[in-house]
N, C-alpha and C positions, 0 to 999 in steps of 0.2 A: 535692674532693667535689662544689663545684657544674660543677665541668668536667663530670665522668662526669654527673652529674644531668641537664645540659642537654644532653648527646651520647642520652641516653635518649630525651629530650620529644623532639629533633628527630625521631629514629630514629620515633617513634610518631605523629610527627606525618604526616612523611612516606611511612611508609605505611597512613595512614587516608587520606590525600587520594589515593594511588594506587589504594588500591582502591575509591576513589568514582567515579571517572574514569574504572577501567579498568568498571563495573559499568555507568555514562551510555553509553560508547563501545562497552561489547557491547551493551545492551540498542536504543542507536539505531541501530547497524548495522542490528541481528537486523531490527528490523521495516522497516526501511528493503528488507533483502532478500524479506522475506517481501510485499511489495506496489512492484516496481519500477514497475511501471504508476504507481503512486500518487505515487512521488519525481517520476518524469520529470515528471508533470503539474504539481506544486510548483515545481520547475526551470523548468518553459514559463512557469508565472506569476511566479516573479521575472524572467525575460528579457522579460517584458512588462514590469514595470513597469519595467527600466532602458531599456527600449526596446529592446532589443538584439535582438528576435526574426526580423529580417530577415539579422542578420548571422551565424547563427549555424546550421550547417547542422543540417538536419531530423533526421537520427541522435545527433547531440551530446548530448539532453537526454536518451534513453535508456540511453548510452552511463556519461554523468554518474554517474548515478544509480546503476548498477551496481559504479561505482568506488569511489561514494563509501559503498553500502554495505557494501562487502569492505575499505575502509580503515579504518573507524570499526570494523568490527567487528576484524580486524586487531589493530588498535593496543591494543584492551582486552585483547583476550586476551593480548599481550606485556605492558600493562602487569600485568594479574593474575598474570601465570608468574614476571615479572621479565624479559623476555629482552628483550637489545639495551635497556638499560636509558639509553646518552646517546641514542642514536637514536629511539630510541620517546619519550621525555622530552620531545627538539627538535621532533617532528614534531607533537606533542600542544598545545605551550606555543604553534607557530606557526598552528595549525590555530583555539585558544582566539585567539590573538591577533587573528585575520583575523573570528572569527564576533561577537566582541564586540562591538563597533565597528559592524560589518553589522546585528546587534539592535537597536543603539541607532538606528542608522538607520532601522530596521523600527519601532521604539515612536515615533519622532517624525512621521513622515511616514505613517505605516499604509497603505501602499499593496494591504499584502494583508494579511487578519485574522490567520494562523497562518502560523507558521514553517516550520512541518511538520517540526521536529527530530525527532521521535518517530513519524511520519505520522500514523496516523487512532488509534493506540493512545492516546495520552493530549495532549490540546487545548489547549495554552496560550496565553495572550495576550501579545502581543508584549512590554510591559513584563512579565512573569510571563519568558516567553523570557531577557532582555536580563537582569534579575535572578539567573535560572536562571546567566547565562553568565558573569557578574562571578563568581560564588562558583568556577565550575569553573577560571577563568582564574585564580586563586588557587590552587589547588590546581595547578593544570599549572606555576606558578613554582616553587612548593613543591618538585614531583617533578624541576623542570629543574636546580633549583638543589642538592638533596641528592640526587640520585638515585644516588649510590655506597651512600645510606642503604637505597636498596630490599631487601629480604631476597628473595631468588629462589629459586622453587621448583620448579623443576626445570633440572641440572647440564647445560651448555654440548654436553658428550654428547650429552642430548638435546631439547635446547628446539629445534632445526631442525625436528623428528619432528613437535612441538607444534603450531609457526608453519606448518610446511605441512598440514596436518590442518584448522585453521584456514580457513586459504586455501579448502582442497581443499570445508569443508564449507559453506561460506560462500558458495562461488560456484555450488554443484549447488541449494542452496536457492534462492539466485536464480532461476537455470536455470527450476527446477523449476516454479515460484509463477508466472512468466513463460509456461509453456508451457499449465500445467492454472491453477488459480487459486489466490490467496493457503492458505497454511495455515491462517493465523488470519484470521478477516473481521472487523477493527475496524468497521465500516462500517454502518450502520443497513439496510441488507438484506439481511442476513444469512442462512441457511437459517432458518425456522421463522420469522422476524419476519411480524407482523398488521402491514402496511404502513396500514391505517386505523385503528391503536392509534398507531402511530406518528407521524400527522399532526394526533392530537387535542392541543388543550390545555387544559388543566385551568382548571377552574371559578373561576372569578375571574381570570385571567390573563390580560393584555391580549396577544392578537396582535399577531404585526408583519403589516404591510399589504405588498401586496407589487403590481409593476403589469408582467404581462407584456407584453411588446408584438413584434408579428410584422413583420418588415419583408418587405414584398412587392412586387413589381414589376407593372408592364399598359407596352407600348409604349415600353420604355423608361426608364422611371422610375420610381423606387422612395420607395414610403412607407410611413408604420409605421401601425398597424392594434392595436387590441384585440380583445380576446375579445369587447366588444357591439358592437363595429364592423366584425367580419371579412368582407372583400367578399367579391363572389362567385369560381366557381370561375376565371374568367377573368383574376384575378393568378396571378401566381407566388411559391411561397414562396423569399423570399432568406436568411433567417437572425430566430434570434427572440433575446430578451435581457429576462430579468427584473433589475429593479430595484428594493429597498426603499423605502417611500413612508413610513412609520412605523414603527422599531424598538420590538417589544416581546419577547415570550415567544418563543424559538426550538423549536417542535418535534425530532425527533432528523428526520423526516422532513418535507421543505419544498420548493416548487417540484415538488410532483407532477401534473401536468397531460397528460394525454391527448387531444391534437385529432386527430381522422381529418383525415387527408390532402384527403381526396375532396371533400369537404363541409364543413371546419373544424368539425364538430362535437365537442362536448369526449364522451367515453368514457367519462374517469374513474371515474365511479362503476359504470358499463354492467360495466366490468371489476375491478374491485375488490368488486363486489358479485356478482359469478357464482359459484355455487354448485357450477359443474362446472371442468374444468380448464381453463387459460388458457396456450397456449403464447405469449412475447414473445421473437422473436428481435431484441437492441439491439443496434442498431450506432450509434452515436455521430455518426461518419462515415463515408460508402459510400465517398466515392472515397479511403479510408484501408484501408477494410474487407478482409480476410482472404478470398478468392473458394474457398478453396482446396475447401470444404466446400459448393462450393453445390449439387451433385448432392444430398448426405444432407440437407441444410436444404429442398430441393424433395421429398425423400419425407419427411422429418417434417411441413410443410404438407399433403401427400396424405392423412398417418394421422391429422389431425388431424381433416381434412373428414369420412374416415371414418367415423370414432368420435363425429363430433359437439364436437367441441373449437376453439375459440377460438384462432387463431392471427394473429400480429397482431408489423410490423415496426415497431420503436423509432426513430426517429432524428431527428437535427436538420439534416437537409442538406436542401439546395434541391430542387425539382423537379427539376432538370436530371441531377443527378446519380440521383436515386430511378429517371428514366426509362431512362439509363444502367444501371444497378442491374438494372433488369427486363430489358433488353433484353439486357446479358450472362449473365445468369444464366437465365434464362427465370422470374422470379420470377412468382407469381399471386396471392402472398398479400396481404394491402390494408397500406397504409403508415397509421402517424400520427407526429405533431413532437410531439417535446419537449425541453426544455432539453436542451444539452450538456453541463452540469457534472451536469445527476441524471443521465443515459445513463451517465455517465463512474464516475458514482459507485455507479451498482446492479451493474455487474461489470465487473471487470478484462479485459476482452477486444473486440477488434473485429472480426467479431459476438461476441455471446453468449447463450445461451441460460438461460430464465426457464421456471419452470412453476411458474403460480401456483393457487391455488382461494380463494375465496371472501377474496383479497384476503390471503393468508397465504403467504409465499413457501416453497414446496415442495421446490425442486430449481435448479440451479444447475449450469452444465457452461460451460466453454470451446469456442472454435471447434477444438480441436485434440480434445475427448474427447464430440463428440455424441453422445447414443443412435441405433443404428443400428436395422435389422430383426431383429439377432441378439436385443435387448435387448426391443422393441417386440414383444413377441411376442403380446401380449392385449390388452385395455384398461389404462386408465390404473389404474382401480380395482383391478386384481389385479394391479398388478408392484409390487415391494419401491422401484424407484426414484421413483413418487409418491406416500411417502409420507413425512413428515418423520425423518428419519432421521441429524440433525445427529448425529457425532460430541461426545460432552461436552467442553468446555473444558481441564478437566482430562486428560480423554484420550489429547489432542494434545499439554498442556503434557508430559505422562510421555515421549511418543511421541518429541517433538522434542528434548527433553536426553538421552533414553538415546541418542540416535546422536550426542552430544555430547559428554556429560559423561563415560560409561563409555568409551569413546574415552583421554579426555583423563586419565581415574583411571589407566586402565589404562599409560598411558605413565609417567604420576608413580611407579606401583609399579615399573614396570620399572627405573624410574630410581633410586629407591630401593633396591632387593633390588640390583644392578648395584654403585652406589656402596656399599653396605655391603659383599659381597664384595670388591669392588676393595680399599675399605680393610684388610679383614683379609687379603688376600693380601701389601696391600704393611705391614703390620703385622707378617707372619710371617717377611716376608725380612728384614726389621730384625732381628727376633730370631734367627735363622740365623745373620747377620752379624756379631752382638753373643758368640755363643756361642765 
């Protein structure tokens, strides 16, 4: 009796930790897929901090990232079905085994704040991480060590059907979020965000202090410079880097700073505070930058002057490269600097296009889906696309599991209605036989 009893507990124990596992392993794929930009960047700052960023070719961390989305998501969905049950088990228990270890490295040494297991969807801190990875690494012993206990739900038939579907849908999301931008935008500038709601912080709350500093060049040699010290125009900008001076209150938006190019004067509020529209095409890095679009990025500048619109280049690159920048593309529109991690962090693309008003983000496109003249047919004020028009949260979540989940019912019933036929076929020949 306590035999059977404990063949129970284990049976249910082993698949509550299966399905904890296989739910962590879909859910951090999923958004891993749906923001590859966002992984690859995680990736570059762990190879920074092992130092390994010289050894490691330039493709690799894009590359990374993709894999490592379609394997986490992969794995969950095997373990959720049950399929390849020692396989999926080893690959699980060896994957927990390598990131444990890595956490705890990351909670001791904090080289970088987050782990980015989750990307920008939910934020933990390394000891929270490293915490998070001991339980799950418990449960991957669990499912290694019982995993004949797993109950699978859908028959060998067709759990191939499953795992490539999987695959198949796993990697067009990639694709996809890669080409045009994320589905979901974890990210503080999202469509409809008041980016100056976003920067306040509430009444009593000590701010963190924060010190940008611009490194600039004249004849040769290069020094670092403030915002009340910025020389004149006869340096050259080399690269800028903020640093915290006092940890306090983290706003969800920080490090937002606008200096014109021309003049290092700061903008910021010039542009956050206009009333009419504000086109920002960011590009992070020019000589990374995407050229492919710069005919249509030179008439969106044209219709902007037009109409009376604010058009205005994002970036953190040096002069050299911004003159570069103008000179292949025939650019006219005026440049400003700013940090490369907010560039990096207000859209997924190199360039990208921003259309703001009154400090309230509007509208948001990829270099692969500009508006063209077909779209641009009036002013700003009478077309459907500047106005906020954010799809609901909920929307998207309906949106994105029906091309997943009905899918994946749909194979279970086949599989179902299949096997039960199956069984009373070979049910009836027994009784034929028996007769």
């Amino acid at each position: 009796m306590e035999s059977k009893q404990s063949h129970s507990i284990v049976g249910i124990w082993t698949n509550a930790c299966r399905f904890l596992l296989a739910l962590v392993f879909i859910f951090s794929g999923f958004v891993k897929a749906v923001d590859p930009l966002g992984t690859q960047y995680k990736i570059q700052d762990y190879l920074e901090a092992f130092g390994w960023v010289a050894l490691v070719p330039a493709f690799l961390p894009f590359l990374a990232s993709v894999l490592q989305a379609m394997v986490e998501f992969c794995l969950g969905i095997y373990l959720l079905f049950g399929i390849r049950r020692r396989m999926t088990t080893l690959f699980v228990v060896v994957i927990m085994g390598v990131m444990t270890p890595l956490t705890l490295w990351l909670a001791l040494s904090n080289p970088i704040s987050d782990c980015g297991c989750f990307g920008d969807a939910v934020t933990l801190t390394n000891w929270e991480t490293f915490g998070k990875n001991v339980l799950l690494l418990i449960a991957a012993v669990s499912v290694f060590k019982w995993g004949n206990r797993i109950t699978p739900l859908v028959t060998k038939r067709f759990d191939w059907l499953v795992a490539m579907y999987a695959f198949l849908y796993i990697l067009g999301m990639t694709l996809y979020c890669y080409r045009e931008l994320p589905v979901f935008d974890f990210r503080p500038y999202r469509i409809g965000t008041d980016i100056r709601k976003g920067m306040e912080i509430p009444e009593g709350a000590k701010p963190t202090v924060y010190d940008t500093r611009f490194i600039l060049q004249k004849n040769g040699v290069e020094k670092e410079f403030t915002l009340d010290d910025y020389p004149d125009s006869t340096w050259t900008f080399v690269d800028s880097r903020t640093v915290v001076k006092e940890q306090g209150y983290e706003p969800p938006i920080r490090d937002f700073s606008i200096i014109r190019q021309e003049d290092g004067e700061d903008v910021t509020d010039e542009i956050l505070t206009d009333d009419k529209y504000t086109f920002l095409l960011v590009a992070h890095q020019l000589s990374q930058a995407d050229d492919s679009s710069i005919d249509l990025i030179n008439e969106l500048y044209d219709y902007s002057v037009e109409h009376g619109y604010q058009f205005y280049c994002l970036t953190s690159s040096p002069d050299s490269d911004i003159e570069d920048w103008q000179e292949r593309t025939g650019a006219e529109y005026p440049f400003c600097l700013m940090d490369d991690i907010t560039l990096k962090t207000m859209i997924r693309s190199n360039p990208g296009l921003m259309l703001l008003k009154n400090g309230v983000v509007i509208n948001k496109w990829s270099v692969n889906n500009l508006p063209d003249e077909y779209v641009l047919t009036d002013r700003l004020e009478n077309l459907p696309l500047a106005q906020v028009n954010e799809k609901t949260f909920s929307h998207k979540v309906v949106l994105v599991l029906a091309w997943f989940v009905f899918p994946l019912l749909f194979f279970s019933m086949v599989d179902v209605i299949w096997e039960h036929f199956h069984r009373k076929k070979k049910l009836k020949l027994k009784e034929n036989r028996t007769k």
